[in-house]
BALOBA-1460 file (C-alpha; in Angstrom, 3 decimals):
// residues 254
<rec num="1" residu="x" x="0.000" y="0.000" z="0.000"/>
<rec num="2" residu="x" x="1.140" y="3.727" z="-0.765"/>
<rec num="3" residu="x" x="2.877" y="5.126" z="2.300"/>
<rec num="4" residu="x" x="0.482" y="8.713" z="2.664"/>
<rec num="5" residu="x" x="2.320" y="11.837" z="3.348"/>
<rec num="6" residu="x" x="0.853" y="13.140" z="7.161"/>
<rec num="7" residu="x" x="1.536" y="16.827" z="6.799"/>
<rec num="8" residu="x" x="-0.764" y="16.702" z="3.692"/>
<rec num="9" residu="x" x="-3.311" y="14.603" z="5.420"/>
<rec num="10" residu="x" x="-2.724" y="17.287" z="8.571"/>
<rec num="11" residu="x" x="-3.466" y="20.232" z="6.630"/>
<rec num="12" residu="x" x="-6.436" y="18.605" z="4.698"/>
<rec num="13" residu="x" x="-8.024" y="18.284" z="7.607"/>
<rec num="14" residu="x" x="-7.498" y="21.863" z="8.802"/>
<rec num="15" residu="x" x="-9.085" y="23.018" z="5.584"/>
<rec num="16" residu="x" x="-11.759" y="20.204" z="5.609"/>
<rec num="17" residu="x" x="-12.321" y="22.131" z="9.565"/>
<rec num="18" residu="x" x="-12.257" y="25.765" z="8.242"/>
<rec num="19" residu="x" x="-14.562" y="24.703" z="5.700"/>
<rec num="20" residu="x" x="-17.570" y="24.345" z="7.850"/>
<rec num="21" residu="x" x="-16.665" y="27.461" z="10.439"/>
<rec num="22" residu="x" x="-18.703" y="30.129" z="9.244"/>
<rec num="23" residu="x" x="-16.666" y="32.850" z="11.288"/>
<rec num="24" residu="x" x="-13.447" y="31.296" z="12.028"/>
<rec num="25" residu="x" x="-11.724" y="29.477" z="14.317"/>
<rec num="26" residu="x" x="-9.122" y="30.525" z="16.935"/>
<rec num="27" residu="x" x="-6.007" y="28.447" z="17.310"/>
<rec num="28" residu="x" x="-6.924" y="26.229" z="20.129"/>
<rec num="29" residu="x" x="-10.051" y="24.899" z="19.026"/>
<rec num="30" residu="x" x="-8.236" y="24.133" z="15.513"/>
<rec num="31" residu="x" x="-5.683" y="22.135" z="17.540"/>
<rec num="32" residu="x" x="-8.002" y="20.227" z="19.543"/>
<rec num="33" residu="x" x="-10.594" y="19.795" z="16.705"/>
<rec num="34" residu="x" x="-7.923" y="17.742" z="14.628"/>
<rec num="35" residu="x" x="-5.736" y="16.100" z="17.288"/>
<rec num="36" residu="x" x="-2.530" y="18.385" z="17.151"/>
<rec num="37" residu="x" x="-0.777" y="20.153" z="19.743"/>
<rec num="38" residu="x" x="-0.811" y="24.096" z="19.384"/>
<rec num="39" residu="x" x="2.838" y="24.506" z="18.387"/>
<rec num="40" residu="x" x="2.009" y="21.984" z="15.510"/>
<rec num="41" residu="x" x="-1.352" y="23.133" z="14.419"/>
<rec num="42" residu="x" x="0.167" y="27.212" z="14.434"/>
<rec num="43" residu="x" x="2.817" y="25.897" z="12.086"/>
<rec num="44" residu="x" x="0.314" y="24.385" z="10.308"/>
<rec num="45" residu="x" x="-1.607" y="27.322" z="9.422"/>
<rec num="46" residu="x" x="1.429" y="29.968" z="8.711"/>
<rec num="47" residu="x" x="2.463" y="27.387" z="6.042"/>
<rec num="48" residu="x" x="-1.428" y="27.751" z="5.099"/>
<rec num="49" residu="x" x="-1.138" y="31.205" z="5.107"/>
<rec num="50" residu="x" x="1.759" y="31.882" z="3.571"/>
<rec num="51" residu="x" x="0.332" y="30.143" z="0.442"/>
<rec num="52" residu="x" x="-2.757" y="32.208" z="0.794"/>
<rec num="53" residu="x" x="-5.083" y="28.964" z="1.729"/>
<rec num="54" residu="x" x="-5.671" y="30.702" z="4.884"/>
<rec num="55" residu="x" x="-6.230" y="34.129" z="6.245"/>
<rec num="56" residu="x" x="-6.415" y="35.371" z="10.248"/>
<rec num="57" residu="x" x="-8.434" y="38.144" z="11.086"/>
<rec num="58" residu="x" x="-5.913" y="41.041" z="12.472"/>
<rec num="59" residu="x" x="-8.631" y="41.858" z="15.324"/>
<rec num="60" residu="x" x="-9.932" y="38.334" z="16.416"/>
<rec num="61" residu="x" x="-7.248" y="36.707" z="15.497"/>
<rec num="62" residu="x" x="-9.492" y="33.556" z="14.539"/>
<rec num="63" residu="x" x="-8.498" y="31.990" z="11.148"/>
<rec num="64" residu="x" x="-10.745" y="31.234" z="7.925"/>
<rec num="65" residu="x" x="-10.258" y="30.010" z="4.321"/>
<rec num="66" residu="x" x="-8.221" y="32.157" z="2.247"/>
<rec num="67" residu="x" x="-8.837" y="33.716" z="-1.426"/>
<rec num="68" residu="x" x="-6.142" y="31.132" z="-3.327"/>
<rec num="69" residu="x" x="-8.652" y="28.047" z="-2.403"/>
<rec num="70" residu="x" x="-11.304" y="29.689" z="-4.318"/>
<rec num="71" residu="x" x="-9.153" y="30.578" z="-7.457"/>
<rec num="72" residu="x" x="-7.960" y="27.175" z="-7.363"/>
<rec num="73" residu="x" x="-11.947" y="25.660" z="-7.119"/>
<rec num="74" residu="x" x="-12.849" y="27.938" z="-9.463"/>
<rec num="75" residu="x" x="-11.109" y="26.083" z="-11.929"/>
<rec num="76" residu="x" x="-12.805" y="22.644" z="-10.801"/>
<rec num="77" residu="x" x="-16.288" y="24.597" z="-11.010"/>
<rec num="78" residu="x" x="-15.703" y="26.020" z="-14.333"/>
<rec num="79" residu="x" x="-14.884" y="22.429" z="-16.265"/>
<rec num="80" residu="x" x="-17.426" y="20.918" z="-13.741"/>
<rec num="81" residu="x" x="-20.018" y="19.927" z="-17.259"/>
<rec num="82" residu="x" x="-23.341" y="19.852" z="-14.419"/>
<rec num="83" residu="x" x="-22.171" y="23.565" z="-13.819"/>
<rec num="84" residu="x" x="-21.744" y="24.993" z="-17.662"/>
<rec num="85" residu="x" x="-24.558" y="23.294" z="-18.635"/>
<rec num="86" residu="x" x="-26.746" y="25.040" z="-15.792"/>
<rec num="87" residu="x" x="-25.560" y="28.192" z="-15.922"/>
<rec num="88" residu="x" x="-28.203" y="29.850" z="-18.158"/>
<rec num="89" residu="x" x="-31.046" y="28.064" z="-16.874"/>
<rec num="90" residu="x" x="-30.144" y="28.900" z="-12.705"/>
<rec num="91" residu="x" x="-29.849" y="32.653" z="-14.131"/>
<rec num="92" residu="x" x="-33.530" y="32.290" z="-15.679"/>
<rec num="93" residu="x" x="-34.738" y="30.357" z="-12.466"/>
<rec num="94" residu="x" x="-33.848" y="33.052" z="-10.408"/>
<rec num="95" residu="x" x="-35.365" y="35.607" z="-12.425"/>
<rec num="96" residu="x" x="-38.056" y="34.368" z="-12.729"/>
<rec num="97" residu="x" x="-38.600" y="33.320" z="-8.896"/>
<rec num="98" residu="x" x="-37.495" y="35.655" z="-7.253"/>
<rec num="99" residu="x" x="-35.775" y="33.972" z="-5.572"/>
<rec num="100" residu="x" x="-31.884" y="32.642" z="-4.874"/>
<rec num="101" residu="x" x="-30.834" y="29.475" z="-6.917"/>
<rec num="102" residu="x" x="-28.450" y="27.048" z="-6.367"/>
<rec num="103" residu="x" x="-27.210" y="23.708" z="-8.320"/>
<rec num="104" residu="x" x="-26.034" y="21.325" z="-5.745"/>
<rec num="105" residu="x" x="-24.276" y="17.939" z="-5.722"/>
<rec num="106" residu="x" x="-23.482" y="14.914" z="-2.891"/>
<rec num="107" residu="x" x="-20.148" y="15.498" z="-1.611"/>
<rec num="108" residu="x" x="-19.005" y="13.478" z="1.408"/>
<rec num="109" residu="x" x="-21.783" y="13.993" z="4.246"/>
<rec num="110" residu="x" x="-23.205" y="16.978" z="2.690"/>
<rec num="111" residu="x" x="-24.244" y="19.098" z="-0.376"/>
<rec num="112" residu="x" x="-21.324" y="21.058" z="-2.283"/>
<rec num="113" residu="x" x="-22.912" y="24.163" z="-3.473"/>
<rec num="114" residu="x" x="-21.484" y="24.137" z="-7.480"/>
<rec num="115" residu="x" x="-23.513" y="27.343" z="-8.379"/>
<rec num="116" residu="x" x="-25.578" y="29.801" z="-6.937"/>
<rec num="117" residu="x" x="-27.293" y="32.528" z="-8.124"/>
<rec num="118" residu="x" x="-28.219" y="35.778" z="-6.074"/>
<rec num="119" residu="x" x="-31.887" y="36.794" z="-5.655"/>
<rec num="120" residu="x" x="-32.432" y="39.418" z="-7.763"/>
<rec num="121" residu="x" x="-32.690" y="42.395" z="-5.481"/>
<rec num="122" residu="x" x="-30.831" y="45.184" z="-3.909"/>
<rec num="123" residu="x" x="-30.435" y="43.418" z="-0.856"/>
<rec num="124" residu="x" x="-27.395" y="42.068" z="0.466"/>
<rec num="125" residu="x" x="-26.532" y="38.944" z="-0.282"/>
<rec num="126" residu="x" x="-23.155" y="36.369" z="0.632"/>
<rec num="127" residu="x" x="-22.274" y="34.390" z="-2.352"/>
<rec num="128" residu="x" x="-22.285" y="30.252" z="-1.276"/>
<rec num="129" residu="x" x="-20.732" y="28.892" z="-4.360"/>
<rec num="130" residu="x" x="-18.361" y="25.735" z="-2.461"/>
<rec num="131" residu="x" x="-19.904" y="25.869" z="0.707"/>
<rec num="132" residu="x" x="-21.741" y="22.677" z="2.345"/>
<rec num="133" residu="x" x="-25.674" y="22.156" z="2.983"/>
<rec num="134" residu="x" x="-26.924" y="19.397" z="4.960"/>
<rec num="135" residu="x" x="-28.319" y="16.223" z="2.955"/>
<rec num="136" residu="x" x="-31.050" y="16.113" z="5.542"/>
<rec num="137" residu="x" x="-32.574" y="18.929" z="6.132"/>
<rec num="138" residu="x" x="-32.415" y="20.786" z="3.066"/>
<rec num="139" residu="x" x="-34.593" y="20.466" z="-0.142"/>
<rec num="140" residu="x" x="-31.123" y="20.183" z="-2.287"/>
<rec num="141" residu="x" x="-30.105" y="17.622" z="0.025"/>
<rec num="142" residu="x" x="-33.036" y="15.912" z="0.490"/>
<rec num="143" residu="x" x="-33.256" y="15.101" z="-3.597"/>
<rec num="144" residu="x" x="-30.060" y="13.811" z="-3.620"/>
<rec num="145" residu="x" x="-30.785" y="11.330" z="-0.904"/>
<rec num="146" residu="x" x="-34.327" y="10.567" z="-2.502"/>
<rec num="147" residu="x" x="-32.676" y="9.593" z="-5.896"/>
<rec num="148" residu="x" x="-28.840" y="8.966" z="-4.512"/>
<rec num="149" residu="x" x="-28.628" y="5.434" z="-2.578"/>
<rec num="150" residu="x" x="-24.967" y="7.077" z="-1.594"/>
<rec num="151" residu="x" x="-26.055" y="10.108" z="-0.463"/>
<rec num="152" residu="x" x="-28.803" y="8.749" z="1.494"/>
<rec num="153" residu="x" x="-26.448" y="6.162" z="3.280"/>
<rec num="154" residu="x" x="-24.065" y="9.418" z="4.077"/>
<rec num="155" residu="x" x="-27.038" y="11.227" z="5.246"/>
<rec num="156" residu="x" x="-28.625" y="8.332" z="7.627"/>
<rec num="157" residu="x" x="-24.897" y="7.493" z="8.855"/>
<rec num="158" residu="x" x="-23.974" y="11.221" z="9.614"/>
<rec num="159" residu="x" x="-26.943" y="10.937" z="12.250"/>
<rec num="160" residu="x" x="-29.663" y="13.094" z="10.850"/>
<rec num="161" residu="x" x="-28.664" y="15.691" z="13.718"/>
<rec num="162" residu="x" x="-31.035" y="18.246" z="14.280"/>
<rec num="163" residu="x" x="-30.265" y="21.802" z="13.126"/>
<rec num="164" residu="x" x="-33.345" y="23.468" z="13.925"/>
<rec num="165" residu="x" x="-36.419" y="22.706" z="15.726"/>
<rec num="166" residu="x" x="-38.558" y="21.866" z="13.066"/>
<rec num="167" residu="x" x="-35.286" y="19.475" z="11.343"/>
<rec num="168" residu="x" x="-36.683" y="15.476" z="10.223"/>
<rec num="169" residu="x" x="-34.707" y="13.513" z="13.051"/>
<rec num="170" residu="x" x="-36.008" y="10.403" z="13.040"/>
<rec num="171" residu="x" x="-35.025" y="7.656" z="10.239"/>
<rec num="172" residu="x" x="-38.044" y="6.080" z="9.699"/>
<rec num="173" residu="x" x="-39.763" y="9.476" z="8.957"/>
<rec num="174" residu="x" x="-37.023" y="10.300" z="6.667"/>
<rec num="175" residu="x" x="-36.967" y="7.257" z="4.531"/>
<rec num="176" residu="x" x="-40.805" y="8.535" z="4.659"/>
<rec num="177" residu="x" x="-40.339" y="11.180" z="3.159"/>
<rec num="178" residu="x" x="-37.628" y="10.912" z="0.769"/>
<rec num="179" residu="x" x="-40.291" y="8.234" z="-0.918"/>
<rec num="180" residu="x" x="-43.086" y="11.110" z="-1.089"/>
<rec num="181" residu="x" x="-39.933" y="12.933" z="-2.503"/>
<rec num="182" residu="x" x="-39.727" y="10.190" z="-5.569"/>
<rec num="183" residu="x" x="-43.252" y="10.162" z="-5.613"/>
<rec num="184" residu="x" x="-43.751" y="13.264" z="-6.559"/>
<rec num="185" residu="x" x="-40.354" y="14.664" z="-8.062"/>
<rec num="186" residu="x" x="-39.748" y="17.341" z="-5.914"/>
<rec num="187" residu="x" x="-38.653" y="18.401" z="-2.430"/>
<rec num="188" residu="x" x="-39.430" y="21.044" z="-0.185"/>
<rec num="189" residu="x" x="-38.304" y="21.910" z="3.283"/>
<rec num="190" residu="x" x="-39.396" y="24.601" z="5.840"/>
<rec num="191" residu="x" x="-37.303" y="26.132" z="8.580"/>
<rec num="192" residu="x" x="-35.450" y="22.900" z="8.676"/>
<rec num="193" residu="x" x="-31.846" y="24.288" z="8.288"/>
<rec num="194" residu="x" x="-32.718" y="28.110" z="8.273"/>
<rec num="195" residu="x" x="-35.358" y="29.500" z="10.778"/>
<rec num="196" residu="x" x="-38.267" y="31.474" z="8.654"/>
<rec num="197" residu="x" x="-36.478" y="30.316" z="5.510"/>
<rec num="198" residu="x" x="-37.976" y="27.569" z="2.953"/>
<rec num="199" residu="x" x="-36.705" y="25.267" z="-0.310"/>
<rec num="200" residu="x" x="-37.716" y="23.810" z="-3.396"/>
<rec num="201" residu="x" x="-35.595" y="21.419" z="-5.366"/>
<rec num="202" residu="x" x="-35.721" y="18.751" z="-7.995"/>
<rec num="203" residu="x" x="-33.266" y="16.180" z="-9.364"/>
<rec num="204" residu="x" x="-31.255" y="16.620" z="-12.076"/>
<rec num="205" residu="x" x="-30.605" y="13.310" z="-14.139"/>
<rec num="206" residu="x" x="-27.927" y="12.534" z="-16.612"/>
<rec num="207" residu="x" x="-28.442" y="10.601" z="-20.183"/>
<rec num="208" residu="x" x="-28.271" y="7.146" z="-18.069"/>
<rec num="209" residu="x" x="-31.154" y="8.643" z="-16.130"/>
<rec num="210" residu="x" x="-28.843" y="9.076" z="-12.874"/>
<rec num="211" residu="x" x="-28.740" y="11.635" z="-10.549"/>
<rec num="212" residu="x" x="-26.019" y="14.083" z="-10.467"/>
<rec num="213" residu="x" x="-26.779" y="17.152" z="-9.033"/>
<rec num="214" residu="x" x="-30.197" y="19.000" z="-7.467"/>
<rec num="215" residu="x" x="-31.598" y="22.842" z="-8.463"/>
<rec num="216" residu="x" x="-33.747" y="24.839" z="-6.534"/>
<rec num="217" residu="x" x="-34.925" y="27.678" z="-4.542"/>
<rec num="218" residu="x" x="-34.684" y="29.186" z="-1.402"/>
<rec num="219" residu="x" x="-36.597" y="32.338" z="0.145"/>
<rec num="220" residu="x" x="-38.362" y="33.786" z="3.032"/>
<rec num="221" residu="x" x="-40.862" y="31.575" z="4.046"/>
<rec num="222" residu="x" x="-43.709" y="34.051" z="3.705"/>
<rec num="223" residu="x" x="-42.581" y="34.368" z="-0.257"/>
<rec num="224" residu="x" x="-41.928" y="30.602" z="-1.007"/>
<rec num="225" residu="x" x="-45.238" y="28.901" z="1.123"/>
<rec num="226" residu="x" x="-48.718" y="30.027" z="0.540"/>
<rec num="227" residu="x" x="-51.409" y="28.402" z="2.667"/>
<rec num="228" residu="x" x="-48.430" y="26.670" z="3.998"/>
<rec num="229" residu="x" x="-47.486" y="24.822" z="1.161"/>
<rec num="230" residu="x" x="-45.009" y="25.845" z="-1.382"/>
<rec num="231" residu="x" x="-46.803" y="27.924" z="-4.016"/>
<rec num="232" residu="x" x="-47.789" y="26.019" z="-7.292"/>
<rec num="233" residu="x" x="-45.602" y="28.312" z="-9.652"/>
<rec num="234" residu="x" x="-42.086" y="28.178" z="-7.729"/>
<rec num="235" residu="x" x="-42.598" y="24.374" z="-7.848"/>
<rec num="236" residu="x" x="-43.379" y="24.279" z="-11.777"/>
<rec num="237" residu="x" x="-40.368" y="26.580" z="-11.969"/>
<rec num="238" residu="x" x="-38.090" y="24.583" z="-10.139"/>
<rec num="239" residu="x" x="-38.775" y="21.529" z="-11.910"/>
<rec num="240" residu="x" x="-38.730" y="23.305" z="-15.371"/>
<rec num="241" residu="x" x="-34.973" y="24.456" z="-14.738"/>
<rec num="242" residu="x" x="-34.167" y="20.802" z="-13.271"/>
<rec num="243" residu="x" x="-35.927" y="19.191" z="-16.407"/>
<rec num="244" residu="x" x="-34.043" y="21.876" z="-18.801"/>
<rec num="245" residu="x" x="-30.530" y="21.231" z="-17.474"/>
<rec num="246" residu="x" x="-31.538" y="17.051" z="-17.879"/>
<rec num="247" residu="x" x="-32.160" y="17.329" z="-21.006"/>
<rec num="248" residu="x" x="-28.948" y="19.338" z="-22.316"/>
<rec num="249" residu="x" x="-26.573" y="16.589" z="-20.401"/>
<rec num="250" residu="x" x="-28.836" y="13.930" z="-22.228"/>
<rec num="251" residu="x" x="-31.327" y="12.601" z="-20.317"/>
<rec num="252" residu="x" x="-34.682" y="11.524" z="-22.094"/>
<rec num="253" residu="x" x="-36.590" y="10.918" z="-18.650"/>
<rec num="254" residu="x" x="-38.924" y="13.847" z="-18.398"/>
């Protein structure tokens, strides 16, 4: 077997950490999150941040993923064929909505975010392009898991934590619902990852008829529900995009 190289592995999993920090994360609770001692883990990270992988913040001091990691993904996300193909369609979806869009795929435990498109407002906004999304709790996620046997197993084995009050914590009442999710062709989730927020997503097959990604929509609850149920005309939208971006990568399905 191929000897592995352990400062590589070390700093993976300091990025893998940073990755899922929102707001950074100071030195010690780097070092005890990954299993290093503090004189290891700092070294660590000025490597990191020498190469621009990593930034601190002067005032906190806390650290966070640096602007090189997304010039290097950026490169990924541009050949990425799901992406290009989507691109046009998202941009309608979200014009027409409303609403934010985002193209999704399984990635380890969770949903990458491959593309998202702002809502088409003044307000401010926080781009999410290569951020991570529950598979549980979130309409993208829930999609994958409904069409994905993979990405339900990682869901179920990650422990279908709870994230908000209203989050689907039980297993039997998620295998539930990811079969109304089949059933149907859609998802939709409400305050289960964001409180007073609410999604809409449907799969997106390839030519084999496979899944490979999930579009939708999320929004204010008050815009997205109506009579508390997501409205009729975000849902035929949703699936329209998901069924346009099928059909250019081949699939004859819809």
């Amino acid at each position: 077997m191929a000897r592995t190289i352990q400062s590589l592995e070390r700093a993976a999993a300091v990025l893998r950490l940073l990755a899922g920090g929102e707001r950074g994360l100071g030195l010690s609770d780097i070092a005890a999150s990954v299993g290093l001692a503090k004189g290891t883990t700092h070294g660590l990270l000025r490597t990191l941040q020498q190469e621009g992988f990593v930034e601190q913040d002067p005032s906190s001091g806390k650290y966070r993923l640096g602007a090189e990691l997304l010039r290097l993904g950026s490169g990924y996300l541009d050949a990425h064929d799901l992406r290009a193909r989507a691109l046009a369609w998202t941009d309608d979806l979200a014009r027409s909505s409303g609403e934010s869009a985002y193209l999704g795929v399984a990635h380890r435990h969770g949903v990458l975010i491959v593309h998202h498109v702002l809502r088409p407002d003044d307000r401010r906004q926080a781009q999410e392009v290569g951020t991570m999304q529950p598979l549980h709790s979130t309409a993208l996620g829930k999609v994958l898991a409904a069409y994905d046997p993979a990405a339900y197993d990682a869901a179920v084995g990650a422990g279908l934590a709870a994230v908000t009050g209203r989050t689907v914590t039980g297993a039997e009442a998620f295998r539930r619902g990811l079969e109304e999710v089949r059933s149907r062709g859609w998802a939709s989730e409400v305050g289960e990852t964001w409180d007073g927020v609410a999604s809409i997503a449907a799969p997106v097959l390839d030519r084999r008829g496979a899944p490979v990604g999930a579009v939708g929509i999320t929004g204010a609850v008050e815009r997205v529900l109506s009579g508390g149920e997501p409205r009729p005309g975000l849902v035929a939208a949703v699936r329209d995009c998901a069924r346009a971006v099928s059909r250019d990568l081949g699939s004859g399905r819809f």
